[in-house]
ROKEPA-940129 format. One record per residue (C-alpha): residue number from 1; residue in one letter; x, y, z. Coordinates in nm, 3 decimals, decimal comma. Example, Ala and Ser with C-alpha at 12.3 -4.5 7.8 and 13.67 -1.06 7.14 Angstrom:
2
<fitor><n>1</n><res>a</res><east>1,230</east><north>-0,450</north><up>0,780</up></fitor>
<fitor><n>2</n><res>s</res><east>1,367</east><north>-0,106</north><up>0,714</up></fitor>
//
This chain:
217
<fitor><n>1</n><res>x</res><east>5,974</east><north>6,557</north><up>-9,737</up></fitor>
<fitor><n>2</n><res>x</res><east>5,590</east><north>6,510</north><up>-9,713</up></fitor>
<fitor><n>3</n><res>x</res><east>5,456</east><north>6,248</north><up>-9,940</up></fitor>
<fitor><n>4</n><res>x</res><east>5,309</east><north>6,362</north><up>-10,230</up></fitor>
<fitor><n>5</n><res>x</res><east>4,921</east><north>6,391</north><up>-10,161</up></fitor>
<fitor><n>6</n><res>x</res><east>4,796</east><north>6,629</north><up>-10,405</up></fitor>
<fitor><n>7</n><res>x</res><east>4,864</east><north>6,590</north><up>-10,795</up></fitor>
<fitor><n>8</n><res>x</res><east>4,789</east><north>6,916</north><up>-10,955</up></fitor>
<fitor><n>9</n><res>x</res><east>4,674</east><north>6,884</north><up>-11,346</up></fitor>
<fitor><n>10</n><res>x</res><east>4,768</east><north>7,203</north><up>-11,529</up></fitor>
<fitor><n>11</n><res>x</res><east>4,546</east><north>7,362</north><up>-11,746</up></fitor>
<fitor><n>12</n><res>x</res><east>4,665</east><north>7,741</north><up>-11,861</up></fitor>
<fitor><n>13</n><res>x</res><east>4,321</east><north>7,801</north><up>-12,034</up></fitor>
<fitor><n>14</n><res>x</res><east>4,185</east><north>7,842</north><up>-11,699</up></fitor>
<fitor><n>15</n><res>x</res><east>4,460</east><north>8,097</north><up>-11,617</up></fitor>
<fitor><n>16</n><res>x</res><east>4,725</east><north>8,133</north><up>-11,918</up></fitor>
<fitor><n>17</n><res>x</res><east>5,017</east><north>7,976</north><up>-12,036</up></fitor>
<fitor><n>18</n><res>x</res><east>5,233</east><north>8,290</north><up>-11,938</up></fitor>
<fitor><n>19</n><res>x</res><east>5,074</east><north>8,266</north><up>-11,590</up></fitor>
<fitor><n>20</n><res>x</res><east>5,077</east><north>7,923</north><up>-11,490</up></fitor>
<fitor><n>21</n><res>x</res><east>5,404</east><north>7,866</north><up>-11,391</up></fitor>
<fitor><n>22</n><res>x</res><east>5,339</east><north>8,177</north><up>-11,120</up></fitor>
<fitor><n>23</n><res>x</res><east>5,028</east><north>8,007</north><up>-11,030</up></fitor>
<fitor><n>24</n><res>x</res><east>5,196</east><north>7,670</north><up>-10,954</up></fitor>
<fitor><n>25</n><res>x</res><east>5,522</east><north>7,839</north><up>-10,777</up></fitor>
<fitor><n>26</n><res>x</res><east>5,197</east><north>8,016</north><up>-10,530</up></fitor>
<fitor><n>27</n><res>x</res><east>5,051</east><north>7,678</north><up>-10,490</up></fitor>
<fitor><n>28</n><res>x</res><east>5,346</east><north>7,502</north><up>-10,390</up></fitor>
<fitor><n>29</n><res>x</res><east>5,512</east><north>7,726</north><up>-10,204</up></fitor>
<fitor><n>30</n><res>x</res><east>5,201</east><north>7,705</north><up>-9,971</up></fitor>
<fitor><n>31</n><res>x</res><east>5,235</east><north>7,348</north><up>-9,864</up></fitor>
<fitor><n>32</n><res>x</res><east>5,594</east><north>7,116</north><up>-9,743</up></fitor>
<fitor><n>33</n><res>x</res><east>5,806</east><north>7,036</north><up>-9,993</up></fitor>
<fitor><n>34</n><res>x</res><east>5,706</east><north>6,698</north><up>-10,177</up></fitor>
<fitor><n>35</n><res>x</res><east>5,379</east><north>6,750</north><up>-10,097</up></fitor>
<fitor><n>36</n><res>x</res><east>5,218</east><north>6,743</north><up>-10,485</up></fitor>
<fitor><n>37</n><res>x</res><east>5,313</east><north>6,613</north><up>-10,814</up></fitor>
<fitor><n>38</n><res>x</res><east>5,204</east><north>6,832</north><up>-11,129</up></fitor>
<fitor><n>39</n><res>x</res><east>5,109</east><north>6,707</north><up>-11,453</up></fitor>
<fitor><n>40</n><res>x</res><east>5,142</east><north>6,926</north><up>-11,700</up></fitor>
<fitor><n>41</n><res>x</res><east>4,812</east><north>6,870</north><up>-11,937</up></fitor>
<fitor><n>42</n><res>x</res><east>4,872</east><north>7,099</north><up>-12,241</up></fitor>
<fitor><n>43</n><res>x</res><east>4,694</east><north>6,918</north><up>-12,551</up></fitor>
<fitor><n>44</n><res>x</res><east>4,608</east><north>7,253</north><up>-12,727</up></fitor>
<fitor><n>45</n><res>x</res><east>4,988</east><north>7,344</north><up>-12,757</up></fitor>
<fitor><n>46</n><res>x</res><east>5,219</east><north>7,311</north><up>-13,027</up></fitor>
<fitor><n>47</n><res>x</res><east>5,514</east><north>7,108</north><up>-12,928</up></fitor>
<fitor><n>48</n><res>x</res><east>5,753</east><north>7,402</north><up>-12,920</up></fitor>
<fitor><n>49</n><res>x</res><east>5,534</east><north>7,578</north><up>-12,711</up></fitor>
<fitor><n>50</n><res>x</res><east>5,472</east><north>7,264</north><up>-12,489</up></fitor>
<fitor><n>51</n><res>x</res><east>5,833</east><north>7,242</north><up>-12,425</up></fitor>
<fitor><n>52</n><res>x</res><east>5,905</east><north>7,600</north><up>-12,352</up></fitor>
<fitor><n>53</n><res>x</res><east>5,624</east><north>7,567</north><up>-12,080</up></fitor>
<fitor><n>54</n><res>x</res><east>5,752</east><north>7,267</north><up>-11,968</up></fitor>
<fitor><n>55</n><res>x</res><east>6,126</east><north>7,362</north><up>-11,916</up></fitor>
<fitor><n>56</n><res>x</res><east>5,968</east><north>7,674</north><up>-11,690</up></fitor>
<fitor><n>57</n><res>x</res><east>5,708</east><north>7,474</north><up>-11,519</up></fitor>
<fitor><n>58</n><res>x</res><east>6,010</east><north>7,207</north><up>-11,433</up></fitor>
<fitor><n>59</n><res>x</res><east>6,219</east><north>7,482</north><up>-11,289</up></fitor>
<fitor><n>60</n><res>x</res><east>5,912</east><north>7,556</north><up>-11,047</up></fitor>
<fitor><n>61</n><res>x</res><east>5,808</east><north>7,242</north><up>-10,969</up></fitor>
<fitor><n>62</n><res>x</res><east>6,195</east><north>7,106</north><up>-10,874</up></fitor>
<fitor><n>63</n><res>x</res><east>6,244</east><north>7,399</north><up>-10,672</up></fitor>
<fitor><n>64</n><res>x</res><east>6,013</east><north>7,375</north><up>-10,462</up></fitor>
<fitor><n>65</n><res>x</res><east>6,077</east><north>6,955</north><up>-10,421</up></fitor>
<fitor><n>66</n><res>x</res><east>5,785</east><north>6,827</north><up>-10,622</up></fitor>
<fitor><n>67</n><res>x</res><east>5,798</east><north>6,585</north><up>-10,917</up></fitor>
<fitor><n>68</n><res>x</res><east>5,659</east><north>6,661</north><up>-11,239</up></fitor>
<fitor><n>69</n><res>x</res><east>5,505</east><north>6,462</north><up>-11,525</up></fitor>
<fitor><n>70</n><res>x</res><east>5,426</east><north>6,541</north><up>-11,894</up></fitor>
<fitor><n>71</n><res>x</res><east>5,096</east><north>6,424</north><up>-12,050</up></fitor>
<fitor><n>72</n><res>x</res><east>5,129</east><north>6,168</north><up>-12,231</up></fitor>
<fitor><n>73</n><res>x</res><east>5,472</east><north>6,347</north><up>-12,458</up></fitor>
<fitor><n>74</n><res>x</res><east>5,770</east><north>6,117</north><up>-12,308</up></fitor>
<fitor><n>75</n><res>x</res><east>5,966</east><north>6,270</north><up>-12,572</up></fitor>
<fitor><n>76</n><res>x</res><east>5,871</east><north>6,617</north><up>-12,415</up></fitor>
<fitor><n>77</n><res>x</res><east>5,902</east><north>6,500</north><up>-12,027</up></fitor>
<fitor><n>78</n><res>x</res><east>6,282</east><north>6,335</north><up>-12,154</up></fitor>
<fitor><n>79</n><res>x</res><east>6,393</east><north>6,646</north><up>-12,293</up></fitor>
<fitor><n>80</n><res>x</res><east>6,285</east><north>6,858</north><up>-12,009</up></fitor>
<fitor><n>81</n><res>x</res><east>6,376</east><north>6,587</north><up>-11,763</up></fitor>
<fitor><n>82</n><res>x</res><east>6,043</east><north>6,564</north><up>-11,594</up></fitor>
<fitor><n>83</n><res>x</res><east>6,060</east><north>6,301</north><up>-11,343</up></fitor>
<fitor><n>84</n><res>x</res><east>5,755</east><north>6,078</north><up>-11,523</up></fitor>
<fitor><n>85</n><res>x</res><east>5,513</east><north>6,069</north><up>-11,797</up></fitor>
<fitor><n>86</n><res>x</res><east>5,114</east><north>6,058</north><up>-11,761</up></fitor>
<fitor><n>87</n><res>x</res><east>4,954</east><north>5,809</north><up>-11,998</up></fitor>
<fitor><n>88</n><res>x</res><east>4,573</east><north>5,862</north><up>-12,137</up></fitor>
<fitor><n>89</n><res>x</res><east>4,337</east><north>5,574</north><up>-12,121</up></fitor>
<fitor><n>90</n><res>x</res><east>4,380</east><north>5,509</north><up>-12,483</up></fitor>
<fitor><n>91</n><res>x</res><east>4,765</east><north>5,549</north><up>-12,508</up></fitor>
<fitor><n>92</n><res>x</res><east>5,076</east><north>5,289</north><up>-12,522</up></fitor>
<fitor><n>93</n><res>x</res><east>5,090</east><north>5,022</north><up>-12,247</up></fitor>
<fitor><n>94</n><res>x</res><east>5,314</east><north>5,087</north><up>-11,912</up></fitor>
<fitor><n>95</n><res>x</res><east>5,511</east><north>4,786</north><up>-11,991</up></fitor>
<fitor><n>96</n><res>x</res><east>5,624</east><north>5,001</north><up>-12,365</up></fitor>
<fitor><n>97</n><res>x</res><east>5,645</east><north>5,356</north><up>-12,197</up></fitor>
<fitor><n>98</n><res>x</res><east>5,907</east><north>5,226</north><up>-11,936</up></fitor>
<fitor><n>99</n><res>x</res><east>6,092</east><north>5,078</north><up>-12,228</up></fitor>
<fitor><n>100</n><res>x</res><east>6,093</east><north>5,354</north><up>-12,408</up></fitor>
<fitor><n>101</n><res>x</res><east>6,149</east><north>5,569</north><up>-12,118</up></fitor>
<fitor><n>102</n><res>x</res><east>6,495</east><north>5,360</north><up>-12,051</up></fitor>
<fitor><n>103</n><res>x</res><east>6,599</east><north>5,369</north><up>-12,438</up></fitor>
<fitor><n>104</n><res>x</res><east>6,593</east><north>5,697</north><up>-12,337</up></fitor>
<fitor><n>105</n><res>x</res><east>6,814</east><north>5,774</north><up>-12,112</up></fitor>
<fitor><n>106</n><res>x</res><east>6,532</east><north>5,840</north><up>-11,818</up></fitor>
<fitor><n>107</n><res>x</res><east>6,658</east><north>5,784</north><up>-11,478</up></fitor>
<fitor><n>108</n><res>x</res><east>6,596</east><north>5,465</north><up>-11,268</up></fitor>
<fitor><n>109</n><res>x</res><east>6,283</east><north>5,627</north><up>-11,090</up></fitor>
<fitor><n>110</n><res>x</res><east>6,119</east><north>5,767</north><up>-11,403</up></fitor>
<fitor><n>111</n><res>x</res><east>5,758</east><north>5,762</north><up>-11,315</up></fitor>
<fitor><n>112</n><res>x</res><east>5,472</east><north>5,622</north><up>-11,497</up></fitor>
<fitor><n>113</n><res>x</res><east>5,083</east><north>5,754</north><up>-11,462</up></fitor>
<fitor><n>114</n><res>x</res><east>4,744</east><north>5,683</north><up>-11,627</up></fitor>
<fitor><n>115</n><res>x</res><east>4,480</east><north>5,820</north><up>-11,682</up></fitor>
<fitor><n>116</n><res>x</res><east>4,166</east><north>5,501</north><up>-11,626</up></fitor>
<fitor><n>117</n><res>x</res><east>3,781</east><north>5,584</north><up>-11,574</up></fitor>
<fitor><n>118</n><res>x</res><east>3,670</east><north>5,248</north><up>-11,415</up></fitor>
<fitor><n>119</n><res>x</res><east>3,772</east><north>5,075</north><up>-11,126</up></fitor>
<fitor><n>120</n><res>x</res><east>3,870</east><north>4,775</north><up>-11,330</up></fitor>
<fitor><n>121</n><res>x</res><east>4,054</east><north>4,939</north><up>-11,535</up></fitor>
<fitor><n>122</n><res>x</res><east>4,272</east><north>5,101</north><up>-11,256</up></fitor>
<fitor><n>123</n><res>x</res><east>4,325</east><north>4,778</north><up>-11,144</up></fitor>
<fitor><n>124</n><res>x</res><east>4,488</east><north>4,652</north><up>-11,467</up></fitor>
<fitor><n>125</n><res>x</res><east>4,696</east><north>4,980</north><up>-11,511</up></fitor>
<fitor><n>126</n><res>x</res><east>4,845</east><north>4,926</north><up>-11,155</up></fitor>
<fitor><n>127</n><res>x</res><east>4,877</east><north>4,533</north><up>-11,261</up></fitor>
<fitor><n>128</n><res>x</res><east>5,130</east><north>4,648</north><up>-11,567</up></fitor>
<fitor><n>129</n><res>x</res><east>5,334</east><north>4,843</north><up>-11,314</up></fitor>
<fitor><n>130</n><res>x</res><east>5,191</east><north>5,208</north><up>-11,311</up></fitor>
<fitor><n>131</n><res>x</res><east>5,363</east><north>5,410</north><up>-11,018</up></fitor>
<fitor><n>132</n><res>x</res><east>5,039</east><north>5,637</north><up>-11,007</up></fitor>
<fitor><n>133</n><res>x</res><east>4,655</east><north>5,586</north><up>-11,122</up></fitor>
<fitor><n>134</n><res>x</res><east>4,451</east><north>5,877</north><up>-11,155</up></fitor>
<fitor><n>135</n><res>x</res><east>4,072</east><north>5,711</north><up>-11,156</up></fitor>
<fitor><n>136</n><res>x</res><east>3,756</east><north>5,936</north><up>-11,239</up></fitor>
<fitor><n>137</n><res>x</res><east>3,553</east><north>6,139</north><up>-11,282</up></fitor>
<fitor><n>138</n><res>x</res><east>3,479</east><north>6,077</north><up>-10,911</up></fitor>
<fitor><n>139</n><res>x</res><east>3,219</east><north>6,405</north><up>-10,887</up></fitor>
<fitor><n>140</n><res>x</res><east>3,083</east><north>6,542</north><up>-11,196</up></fitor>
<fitor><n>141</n><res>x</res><east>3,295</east><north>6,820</north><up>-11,325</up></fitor>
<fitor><n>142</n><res>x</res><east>3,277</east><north>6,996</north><up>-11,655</up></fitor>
<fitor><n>143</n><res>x</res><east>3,676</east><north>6,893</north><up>-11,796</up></fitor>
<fitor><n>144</n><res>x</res><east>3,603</east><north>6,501</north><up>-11,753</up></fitor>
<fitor><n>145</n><res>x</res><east>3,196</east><north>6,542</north><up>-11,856</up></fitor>
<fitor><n>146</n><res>x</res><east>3,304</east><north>6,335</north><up>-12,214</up></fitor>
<fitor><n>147</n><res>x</res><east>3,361</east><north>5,993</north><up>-12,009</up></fitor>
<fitor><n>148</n><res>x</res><east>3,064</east><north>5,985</north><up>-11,896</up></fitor>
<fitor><n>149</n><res>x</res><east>2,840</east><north>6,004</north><up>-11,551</up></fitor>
<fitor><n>150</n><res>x</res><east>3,066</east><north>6,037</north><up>-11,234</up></fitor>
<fitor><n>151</n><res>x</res><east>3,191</east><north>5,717</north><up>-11,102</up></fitor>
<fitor><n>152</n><res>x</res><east>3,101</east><north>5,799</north><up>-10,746</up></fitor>
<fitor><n>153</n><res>x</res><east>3,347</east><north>5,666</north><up>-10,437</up></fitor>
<fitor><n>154</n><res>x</res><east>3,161</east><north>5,295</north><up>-10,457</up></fitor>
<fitor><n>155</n><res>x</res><east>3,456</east><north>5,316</north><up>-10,776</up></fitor>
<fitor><n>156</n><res>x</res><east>3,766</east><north>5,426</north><up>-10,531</up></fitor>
<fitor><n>157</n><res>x</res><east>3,664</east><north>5,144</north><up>-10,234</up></fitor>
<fitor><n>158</n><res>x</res><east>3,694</east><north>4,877</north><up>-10,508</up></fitor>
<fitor><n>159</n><res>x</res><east>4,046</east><north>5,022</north><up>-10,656</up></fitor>
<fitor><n>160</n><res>x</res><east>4,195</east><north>5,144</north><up>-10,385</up></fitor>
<fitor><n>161</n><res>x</res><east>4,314</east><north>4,771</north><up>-10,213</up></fitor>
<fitor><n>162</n><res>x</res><east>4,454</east><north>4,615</north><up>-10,540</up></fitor>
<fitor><n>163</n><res>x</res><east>4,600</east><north>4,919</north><up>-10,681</up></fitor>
<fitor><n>164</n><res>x</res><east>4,785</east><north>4,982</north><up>-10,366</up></fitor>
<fitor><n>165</n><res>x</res><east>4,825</east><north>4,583</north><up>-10,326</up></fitor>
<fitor><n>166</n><res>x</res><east>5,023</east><north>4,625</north><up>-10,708</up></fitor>
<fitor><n>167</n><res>x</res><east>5,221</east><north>4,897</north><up>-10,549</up></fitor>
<fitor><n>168</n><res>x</res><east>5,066</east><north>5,185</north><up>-10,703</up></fitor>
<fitor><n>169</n><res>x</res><east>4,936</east><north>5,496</north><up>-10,564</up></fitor>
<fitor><n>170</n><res>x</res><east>4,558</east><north>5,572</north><up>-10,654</up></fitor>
<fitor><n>171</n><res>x</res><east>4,433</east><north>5,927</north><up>-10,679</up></fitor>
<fitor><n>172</n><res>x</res><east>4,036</east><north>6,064</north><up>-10,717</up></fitor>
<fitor><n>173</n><res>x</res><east>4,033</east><north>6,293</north><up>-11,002</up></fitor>
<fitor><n>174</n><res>x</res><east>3,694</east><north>6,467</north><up>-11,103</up></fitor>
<fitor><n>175</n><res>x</res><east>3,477</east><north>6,727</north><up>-10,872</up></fitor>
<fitor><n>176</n><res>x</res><east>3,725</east><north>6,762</north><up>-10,606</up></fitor>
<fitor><n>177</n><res>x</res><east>3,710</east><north>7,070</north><up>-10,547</up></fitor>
<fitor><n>178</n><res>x</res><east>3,669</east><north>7,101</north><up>-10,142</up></fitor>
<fitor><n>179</n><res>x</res><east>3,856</east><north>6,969</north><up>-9,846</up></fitor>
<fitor><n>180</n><res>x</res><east>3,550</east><north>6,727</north><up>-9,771</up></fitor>
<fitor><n>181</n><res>x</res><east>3,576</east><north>6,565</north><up>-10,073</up></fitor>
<fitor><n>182</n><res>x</res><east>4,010</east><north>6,513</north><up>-10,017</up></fitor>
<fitor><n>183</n><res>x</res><east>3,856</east><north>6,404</north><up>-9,679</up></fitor>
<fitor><n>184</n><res>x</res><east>3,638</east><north>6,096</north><up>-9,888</up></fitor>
<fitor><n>185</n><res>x</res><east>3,876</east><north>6,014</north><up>-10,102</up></fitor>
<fitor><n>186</n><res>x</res><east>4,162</east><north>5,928</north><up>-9,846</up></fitor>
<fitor><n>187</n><res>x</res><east>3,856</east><north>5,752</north><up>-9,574</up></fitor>
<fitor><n>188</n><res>x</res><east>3,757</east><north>5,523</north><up>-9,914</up></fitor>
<fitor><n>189</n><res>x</res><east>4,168</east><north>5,414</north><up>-9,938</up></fitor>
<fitor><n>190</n><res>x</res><east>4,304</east><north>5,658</north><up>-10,243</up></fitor>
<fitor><n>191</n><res>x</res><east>4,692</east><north>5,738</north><up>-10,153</up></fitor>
<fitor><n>192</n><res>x</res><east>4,537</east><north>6,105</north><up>-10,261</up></fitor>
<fitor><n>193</n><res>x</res><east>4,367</east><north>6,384</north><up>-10,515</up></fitor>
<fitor><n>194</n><res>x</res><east>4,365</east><north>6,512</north><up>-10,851</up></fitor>
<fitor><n>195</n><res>x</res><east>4,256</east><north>6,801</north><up>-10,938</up></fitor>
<fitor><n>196</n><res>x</res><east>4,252</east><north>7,081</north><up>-11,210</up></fitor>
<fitor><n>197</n><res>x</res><east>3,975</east><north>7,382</north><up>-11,141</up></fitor>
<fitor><n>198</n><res>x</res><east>4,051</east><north>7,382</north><up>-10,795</up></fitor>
<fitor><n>199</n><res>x</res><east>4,414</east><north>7,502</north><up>-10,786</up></fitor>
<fitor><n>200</n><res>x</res><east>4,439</east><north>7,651</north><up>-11,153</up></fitor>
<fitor><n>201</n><res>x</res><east>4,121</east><north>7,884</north><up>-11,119</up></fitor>
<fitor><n>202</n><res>x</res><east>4,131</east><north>7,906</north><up>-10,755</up></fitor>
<fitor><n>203</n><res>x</res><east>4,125</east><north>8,298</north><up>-10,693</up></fitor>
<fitor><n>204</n><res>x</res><east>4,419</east><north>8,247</north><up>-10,432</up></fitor>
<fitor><n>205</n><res>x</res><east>4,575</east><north>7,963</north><up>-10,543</up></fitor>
<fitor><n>206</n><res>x</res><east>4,801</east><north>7,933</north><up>-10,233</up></fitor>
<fitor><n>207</n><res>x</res><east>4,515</east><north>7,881</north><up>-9,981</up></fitor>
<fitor><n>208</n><res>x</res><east>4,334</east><north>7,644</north><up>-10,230</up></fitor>
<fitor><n>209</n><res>x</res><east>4,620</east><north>7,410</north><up>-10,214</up></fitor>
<fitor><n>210</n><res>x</res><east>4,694</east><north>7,499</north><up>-9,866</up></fitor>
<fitor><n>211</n><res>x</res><east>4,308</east><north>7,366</north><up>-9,777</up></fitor>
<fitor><n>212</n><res>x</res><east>4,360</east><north>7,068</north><up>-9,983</up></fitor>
<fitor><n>213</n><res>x</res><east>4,678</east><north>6,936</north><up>-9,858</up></fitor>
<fitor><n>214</n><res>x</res><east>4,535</east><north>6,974</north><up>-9,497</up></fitor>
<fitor><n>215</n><res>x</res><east>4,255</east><north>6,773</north><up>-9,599</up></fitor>
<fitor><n>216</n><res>x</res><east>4,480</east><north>6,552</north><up>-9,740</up></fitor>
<fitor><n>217</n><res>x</res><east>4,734</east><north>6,529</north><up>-9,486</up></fitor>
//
């Protein structure tokens, strides 16, 4: 299996909850198996609704071997048996997710994310023993415009060593939108990409993740 490169954020108001799961299955059937981890980023939804998403997104993303995580509900990704949970900046510490995550029942491997919008601050989230850090707004981009000005890559050269030195992959999140810009993020040291716009309102959303896992490759 290809290692997992691209991490696709959901967001079905740029498509639509009933459509998103056929968006992702396009998207993932375009690149190798393993090749992306999706977080599915639902705030707006009501928990029964979040769950009924999540039990069809799950289907999709398992079958076509990618891993999926649940923002920032572990009672949500548990019950749907996500394979990891994606903290915000502002949420519960790694150290009490994974505990709470084993009380549980989550298997060995359950993943943790986060969410951090400073180099520093991916540094201390990989330090607790994150398994992913999603640092941005790299470019500006108008679903991450309330943390402030883009970070700019200066941000992923001085994460990128000690987050992968703690043994946790960093991803660019924020503006990246373009093969050129996967292209940056891997030359400055991120493991890989985040991104939202570009898959979910991608007109074909099979090439769009097609171009960005060669870019990522």
């Amino acid at each position: 299996m290809a290692d997992p490169r691209l991490y696709i954020i959901t967001d079905s108001r740029a498509t639509s909850s009933r459509a998103l799961p056929s968006v992702l299955a396009a998207a993932l059937g375009a690149i190798p198996a393993g090749a992306a981890l999706v977080q599915l980023r639902e705030p707006h939804l009501a928990t029964r609704e979040l769950v009924a998403l999540a039990r069809d997104v799950a289907f999709i993303v398992k079958s076509y071997g990618g891993r999926l995580l649940i923002n920032d509900r572990l009672d949500v990704a548990l019950a749907v048996g996500a394979e990891g949970v994606h903290l915000r900046e502002s949420s519960m510490s790694v150290a009490r997710a994974r505990a709470a995550a084993a009380a549980g029942g989550a298997p060995e491997h359950f993943l943790i994310g986060a969410s951090v919008h400073s180099a520093d601050a991916a540094v201390a989230r990989a330090t607790e023993g994150a398994d992913l850090v999603v640092l941005g707004p790299v470019w500006a981009t108008p679903s991450k415009a309330a943390y402030g000005a883009p970070l700019g890559l200066d941000a992923v050269d001085q994460a990128a060593g000690p987050v992968a030195e703690a043994g946790a992959a960093l991803f660019g999140v924020g503006g990246v939108d373009r093969g050129d810009r996967v292209r940056d993020l891997r030359a400055r040291g991120a493991f890989g990409a985040a991104m939202i716009r570009a898959v979910m309102s991608a007109p074909d959303p099979a090439k769009a993740a097609a171009d960005l896992w060669e870019a990522a490759a």
